[in-house]
C-alpha positions as CSV (number, residue, x, y, z in Angstrom):
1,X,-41.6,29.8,10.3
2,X,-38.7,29.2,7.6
3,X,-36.5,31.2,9.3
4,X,-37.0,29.6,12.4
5,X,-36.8,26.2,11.2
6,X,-33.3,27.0,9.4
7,X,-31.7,28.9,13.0
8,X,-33.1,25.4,15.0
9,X,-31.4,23.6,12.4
10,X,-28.1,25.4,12.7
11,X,-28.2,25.6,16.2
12,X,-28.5,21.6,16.1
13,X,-25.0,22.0,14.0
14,X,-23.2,23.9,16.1
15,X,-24.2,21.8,19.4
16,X,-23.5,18.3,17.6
17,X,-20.0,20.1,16.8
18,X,-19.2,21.3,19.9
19,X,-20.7,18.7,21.2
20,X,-17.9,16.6,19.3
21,X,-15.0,18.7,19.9
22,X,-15.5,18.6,24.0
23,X,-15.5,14.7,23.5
24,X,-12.7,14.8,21.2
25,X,-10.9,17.6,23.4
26,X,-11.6,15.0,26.4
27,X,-10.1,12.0,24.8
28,X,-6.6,14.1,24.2
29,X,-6.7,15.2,27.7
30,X,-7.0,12.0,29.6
31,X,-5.2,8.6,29.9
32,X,-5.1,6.7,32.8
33,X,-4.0,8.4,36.2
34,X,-2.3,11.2,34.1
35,X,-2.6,14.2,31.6
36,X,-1.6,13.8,28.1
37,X,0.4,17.0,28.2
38,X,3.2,17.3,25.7
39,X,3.5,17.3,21.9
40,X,4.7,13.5,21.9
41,X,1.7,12.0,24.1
42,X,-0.3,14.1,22.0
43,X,0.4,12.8,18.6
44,X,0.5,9.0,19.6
45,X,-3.1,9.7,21.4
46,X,-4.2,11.1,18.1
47,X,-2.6,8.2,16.2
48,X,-4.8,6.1,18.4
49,X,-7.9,7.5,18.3
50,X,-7.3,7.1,14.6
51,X,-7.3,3.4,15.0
52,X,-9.7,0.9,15.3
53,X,-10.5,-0.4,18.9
54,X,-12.4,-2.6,20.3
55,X,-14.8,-0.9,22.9
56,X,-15.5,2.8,22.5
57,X,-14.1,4.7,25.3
58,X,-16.1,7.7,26.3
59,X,-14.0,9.3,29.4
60,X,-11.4,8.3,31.9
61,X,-11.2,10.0,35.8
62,X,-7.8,11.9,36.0
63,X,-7.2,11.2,39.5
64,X,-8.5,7.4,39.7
65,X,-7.6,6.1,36.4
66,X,-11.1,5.0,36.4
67,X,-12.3,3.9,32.7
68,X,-16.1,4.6,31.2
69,X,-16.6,2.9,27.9
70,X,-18.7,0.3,26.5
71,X,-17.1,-3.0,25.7
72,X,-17.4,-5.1,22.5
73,X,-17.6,-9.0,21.5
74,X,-14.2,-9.8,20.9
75,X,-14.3,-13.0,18.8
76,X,-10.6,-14.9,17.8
77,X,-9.7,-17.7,16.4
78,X,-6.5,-19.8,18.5
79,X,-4.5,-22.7,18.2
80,X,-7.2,-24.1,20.5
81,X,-10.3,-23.0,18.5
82,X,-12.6,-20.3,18.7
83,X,-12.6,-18.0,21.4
84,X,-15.4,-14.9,22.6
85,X,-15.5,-13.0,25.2
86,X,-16.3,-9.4,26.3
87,X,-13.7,-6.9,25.2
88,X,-14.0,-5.3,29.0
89,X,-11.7,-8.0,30.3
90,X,-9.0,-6.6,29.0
91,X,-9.7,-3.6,31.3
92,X,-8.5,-0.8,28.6
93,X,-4.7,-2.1,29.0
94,X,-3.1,-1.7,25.6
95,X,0.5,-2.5,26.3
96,X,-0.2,-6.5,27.2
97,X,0.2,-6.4,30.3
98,X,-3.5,-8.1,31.2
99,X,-3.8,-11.4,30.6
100,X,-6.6,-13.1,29.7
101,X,-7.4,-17.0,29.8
102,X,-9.7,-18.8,27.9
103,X,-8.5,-22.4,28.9
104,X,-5.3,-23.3,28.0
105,X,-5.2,-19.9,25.5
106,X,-3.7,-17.1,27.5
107,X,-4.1,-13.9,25.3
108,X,-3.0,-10.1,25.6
109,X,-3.7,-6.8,24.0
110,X,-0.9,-4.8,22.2
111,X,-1.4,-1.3,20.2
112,X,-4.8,-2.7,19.5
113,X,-4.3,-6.2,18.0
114,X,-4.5,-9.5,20.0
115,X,-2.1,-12.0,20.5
116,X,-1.0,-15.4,21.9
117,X,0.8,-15.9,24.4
118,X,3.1,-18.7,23.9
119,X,2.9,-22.1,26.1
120,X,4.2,-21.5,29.1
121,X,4.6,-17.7,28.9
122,X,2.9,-15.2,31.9
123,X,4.2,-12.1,30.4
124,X,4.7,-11.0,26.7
125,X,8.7,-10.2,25.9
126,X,10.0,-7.6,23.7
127,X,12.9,-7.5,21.1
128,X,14.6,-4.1,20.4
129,X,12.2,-2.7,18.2
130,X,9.9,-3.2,21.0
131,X,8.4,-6.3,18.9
132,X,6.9,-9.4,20.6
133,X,9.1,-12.5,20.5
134,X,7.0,-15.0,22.8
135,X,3.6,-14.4,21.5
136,X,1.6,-14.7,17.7
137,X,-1.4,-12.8,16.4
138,X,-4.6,-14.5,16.3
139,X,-7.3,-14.5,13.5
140,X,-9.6,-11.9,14.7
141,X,-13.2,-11.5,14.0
142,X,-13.9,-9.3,16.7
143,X,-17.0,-6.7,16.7
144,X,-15.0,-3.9,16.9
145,X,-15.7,0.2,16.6
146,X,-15.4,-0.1,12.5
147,X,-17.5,-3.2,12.5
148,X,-20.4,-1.6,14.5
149,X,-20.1,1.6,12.8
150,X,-20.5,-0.8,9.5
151,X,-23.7,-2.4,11.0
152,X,-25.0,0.6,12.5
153,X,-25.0,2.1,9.4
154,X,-26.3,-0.8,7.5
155,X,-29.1,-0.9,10.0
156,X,-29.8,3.0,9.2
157,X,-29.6,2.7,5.6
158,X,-32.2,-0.3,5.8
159,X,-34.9,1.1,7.9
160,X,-34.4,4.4,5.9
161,X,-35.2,2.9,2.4
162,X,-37.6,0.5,3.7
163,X,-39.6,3.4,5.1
164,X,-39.0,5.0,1.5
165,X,-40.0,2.1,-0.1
166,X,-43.3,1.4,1.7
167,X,-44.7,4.6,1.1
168,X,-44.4,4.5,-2.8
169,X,-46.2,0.9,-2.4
170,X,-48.8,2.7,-0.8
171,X,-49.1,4.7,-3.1
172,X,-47.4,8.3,-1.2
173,X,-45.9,9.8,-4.0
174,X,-45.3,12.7,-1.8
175,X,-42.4,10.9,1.1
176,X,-42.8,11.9,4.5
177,X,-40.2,12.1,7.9
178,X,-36.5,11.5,6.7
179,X,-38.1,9.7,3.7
180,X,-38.1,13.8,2.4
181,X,-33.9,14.2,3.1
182,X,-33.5,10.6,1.0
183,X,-36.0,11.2,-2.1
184,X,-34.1,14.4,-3.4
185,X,-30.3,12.3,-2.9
186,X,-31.6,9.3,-4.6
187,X,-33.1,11.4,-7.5
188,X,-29.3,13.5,-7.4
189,X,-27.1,10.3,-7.9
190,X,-29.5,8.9,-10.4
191,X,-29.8,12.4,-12.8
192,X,-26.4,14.1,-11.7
193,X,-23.9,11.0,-11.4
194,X,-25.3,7.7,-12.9
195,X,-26.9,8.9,-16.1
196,X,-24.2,11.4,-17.0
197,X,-21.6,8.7,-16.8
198,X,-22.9,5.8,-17.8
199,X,-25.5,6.5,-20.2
200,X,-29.5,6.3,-20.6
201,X,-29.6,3.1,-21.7
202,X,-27.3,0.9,-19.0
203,X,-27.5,2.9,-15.7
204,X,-30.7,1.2,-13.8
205,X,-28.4,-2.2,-13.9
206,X,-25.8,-0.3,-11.0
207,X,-28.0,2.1,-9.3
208,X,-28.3,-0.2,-6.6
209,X,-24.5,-0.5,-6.0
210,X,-24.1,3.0,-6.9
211,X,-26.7,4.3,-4.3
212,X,-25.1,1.8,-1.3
213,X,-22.2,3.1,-1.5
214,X,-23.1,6.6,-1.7
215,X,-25.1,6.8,1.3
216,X,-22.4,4.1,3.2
217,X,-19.9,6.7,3.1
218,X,-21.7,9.4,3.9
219,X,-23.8,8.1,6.8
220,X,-20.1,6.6,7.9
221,X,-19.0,10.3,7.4
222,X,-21.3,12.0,9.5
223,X,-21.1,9.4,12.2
224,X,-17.1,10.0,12.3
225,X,-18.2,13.7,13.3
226,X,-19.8,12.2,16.5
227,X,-18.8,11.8,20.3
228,X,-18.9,8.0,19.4
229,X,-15.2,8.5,17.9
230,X,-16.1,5.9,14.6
231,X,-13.6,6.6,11.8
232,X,-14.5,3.4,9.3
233,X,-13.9,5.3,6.3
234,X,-10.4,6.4,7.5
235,X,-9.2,2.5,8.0
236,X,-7.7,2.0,4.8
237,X,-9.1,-1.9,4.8
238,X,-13.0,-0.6,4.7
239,X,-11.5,2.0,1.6
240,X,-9.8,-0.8,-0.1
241,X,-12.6,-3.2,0.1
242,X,-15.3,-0.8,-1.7
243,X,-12.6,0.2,-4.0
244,X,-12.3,-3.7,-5.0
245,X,-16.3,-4.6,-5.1
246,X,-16.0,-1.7,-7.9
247,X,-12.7,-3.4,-9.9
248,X,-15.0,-6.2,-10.0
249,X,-18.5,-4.4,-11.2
250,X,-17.2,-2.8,-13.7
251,X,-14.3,-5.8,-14.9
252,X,-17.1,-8.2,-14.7
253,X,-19.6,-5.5,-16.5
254,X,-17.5,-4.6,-19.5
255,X,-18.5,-5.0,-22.8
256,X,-16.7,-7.0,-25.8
257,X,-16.0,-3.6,-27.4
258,X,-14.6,-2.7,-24.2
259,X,-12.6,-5.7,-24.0
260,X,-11.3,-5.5,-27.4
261,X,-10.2,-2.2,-27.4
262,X,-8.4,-2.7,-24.0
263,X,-6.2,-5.8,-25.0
264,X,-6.4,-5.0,-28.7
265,X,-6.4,-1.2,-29.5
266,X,-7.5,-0.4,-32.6
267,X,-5.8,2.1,-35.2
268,X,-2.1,1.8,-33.0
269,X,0.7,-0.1,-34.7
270,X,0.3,-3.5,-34.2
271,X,4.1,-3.6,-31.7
272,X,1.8,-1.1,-29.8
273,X,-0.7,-2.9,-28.9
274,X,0.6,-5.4,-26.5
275,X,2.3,-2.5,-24.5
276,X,-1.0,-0.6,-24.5
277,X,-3.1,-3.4,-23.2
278,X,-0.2,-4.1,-20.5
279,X,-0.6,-0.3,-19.3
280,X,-4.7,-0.3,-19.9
281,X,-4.8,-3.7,-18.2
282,X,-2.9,-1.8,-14.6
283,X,-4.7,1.5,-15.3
284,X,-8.4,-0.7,-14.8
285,X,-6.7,-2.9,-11.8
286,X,-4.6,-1.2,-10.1
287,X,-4.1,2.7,-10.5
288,X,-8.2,3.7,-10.5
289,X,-9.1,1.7,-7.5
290,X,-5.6,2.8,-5.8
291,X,-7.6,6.3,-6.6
292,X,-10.6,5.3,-5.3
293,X,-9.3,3.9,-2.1
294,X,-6.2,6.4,-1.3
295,X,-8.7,9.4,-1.7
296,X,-11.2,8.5,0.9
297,X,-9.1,7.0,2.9
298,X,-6.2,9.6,3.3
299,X,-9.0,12.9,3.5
300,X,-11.2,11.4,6.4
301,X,-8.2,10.6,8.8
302,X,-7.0,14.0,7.1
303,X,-10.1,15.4,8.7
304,X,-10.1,13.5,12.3
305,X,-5.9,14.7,12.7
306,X,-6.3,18.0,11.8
307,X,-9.5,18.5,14.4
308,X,-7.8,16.8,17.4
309,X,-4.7,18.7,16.7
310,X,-6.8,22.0,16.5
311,X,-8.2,21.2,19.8
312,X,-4.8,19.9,21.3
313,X,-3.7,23.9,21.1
314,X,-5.8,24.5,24.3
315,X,-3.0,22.2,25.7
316,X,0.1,22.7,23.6
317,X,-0.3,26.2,23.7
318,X,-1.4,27.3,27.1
319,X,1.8,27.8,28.1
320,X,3.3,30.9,25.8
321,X,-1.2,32.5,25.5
322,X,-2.1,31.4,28.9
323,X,-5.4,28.8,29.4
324,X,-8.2,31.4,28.2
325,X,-6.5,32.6,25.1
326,X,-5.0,28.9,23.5
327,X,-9.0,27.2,24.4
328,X,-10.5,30.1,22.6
329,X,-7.7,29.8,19.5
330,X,-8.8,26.2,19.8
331,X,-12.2,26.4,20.0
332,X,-12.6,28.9,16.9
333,X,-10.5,27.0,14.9
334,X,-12.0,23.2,16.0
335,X,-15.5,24.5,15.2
336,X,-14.7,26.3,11.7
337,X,-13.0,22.9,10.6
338,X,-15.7,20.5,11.9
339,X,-18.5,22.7,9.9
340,X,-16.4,22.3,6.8
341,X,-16.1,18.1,8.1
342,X,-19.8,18.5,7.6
343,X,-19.5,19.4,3.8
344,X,-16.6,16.6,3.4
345,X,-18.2,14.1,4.5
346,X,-21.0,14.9,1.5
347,X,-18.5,15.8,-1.0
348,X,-15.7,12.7,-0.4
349,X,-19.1,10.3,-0.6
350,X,-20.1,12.3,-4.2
351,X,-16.3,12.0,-5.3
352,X,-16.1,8.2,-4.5
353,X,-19.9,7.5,-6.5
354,X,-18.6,10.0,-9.3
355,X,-15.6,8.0,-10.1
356,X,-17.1,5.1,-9.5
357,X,-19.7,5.6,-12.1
358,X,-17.4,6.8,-14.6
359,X,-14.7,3.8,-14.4
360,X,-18.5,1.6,-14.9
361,X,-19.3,3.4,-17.7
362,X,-15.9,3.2,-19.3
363,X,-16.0,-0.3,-19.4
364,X,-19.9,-0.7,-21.0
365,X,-19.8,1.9,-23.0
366,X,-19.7,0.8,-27.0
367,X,-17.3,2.5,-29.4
368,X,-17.8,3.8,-32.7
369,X,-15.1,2.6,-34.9
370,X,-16.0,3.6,-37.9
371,X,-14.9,6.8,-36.2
């Protein structure tokens, strides 16, 4: 029965992988009314897809250009106040060409941001860098791919631990469903990650951040190894703003003894000391969370590039092997890096609470100076 379970649950793998690369192999393949077919269309359709967006796109028709996706809110603020409206009437055009009115606001879509037109203007202009002179970005608070992915997760993580939670009220000491895949995680982060680092005594106060972030990176992990095309942990904004909520857990959190021995070092030369709490002072602000941040950031959309380029062989390379030979190359080579994704999307969400955990227990753990 084991050994059935374990092949059902690898077959499940292997489908939700190739499952994955086919979407992903789809997106390369197809832009409107034509094939992305050389090395140059490639790489800026990968750079795309690495963006955020602001309706998911699931396939285009070759011949008719014709567009399947699922449109978003797009919510902006302009010089004449709020604006919302469905991210479909844009009608996937990218290089502001559609216009869109919202009373006097007339407003385009360029490489993924919005922007004003201004008054008076029916078309956007370009300078020599290819830069727009006639229109302005707007505020934008729009629901976008990232944003969902965010929620979706949140959503996840809620009904996850709420089912968790109920069953210890009730008194089920043994979980049940996915309760089972989250007990033996929550136990790992607490015994393996928080205790280590920051000590018996003080780790209960930041379990609760330490476990939110652990399981918002992951679950945003795994659901950037979808067909849905999410990469939120490889925009470098979602990265820099976890990286900040820990500056400011573990500045807020520190001890006097922490303190002291950051702006006042003890047993240096006193001409020392000011240098040393200059450098200790960027170490704790700047360089850890530039860690923290860089690291995620730059091995997800390490991950996403190398699979689409893997799969962009079957195109790139059909030429010189012929069609069967470059899909296979691709397809062996798409499918070994997308099982290792798997373990990456575990192990960049361990690395992120690790660190974490041990810049929090720098800072409230007490010295012994007598030492």
């Amino acid at each position: 029965m084991v050994v059935v379970k374990k092949s059902i649950n690898f077959i499940a793998v292997l489908v939700l992988a190739l499952f994955s690369m086919f979407s992903y192999g789809d997106e390369i393949q197809h832009k409107p009314g034509n094939k992305v077919d050389t090395a140059e269309e490639i790489n800026d359709y990968i750079a795309h897809h690495l963006k955020d967006s602001h309706d998911f796109h699931f396939y285009t028709h070759n011949e008719s250009g014709t567009h399947y996706s699922f449109p978003l809110p797009v919510i902006v603020w302009t010089s004449n106040g709020l604006k919302t409206f469905m991210s479909s009437e844009f009608h996937h055009d990218d290089a502001g060409k559609v216009i869109v009115e919202k009373g006097d606001v007339k407003l385009v879509k360029l490489h993924s941001k919005i922007y004003e037109l201004e008054s008076g203007a029916s078309t956007i202009n370009f300078d020599e860098h290819h830069h727009a002179t006639n229109a302005h970005k707007v505020l934008d608070f729009s629901i976008t791919k990232s944003v969902f992915g965010m929620l979706l997760a949140g959503i996840l993580m809620l009904l996850g631990f709420g089912a968790l939670a109920r069953g210890y009220k009730k008194g089920k000491m043994i979980p049940k469903g996915f309760s089972r895949v989250l007990e033996p995680l929550v136990i790992y982060v607490r015994d393996e990650i928080a205790k280590p680092n920051i000590g018996e005594k003080k780790y209960r106060k930041f379990m609760g951040f330490l476990l939110t972030v652990f399981f918002f990176i992951w679950i945003l992990n795994l659901l950037g190894l979808t067909p849905l095309g999410f990469n939120v942990t490889g925009q470098i904004a979602v990265t820099a703003c976890l990286a900040i909520f820990t500056v400011v857990i573990y500045m807020f959190s520190g001890s006097k003894d922490f303190w002291a021995h950051t702006l006042w070092m003890p047993g240096v030369p006193y001409i020392l000391r000011p240098i040393l709490a200059v450098i200790e002072l960027v170490g704790f602000v700047v360089i850890k969370p530039f860690s923290l941040l860089i690291r995620l950031f730059a091995n997800i959309t390490a991950g996403h590039f190398v699979v689409m380029s893997l799969i962009a062989l079957a195109i790139t390379l059909k030429v010189s092997f012929g069609p069967v030979v470059s899909t296979g190359m691709s397809l062996v080579l798409s499918l070994f890096i997308m099982v290792i994704e798997i373990l990456v999307a575990f192990l960049q969400a361990f690395i992120f609470t690790m660190l974490s955990s041990l810049f929090i227990g720098m800072a409230v753990e007490e010295h012994d100076d007598h030492h």
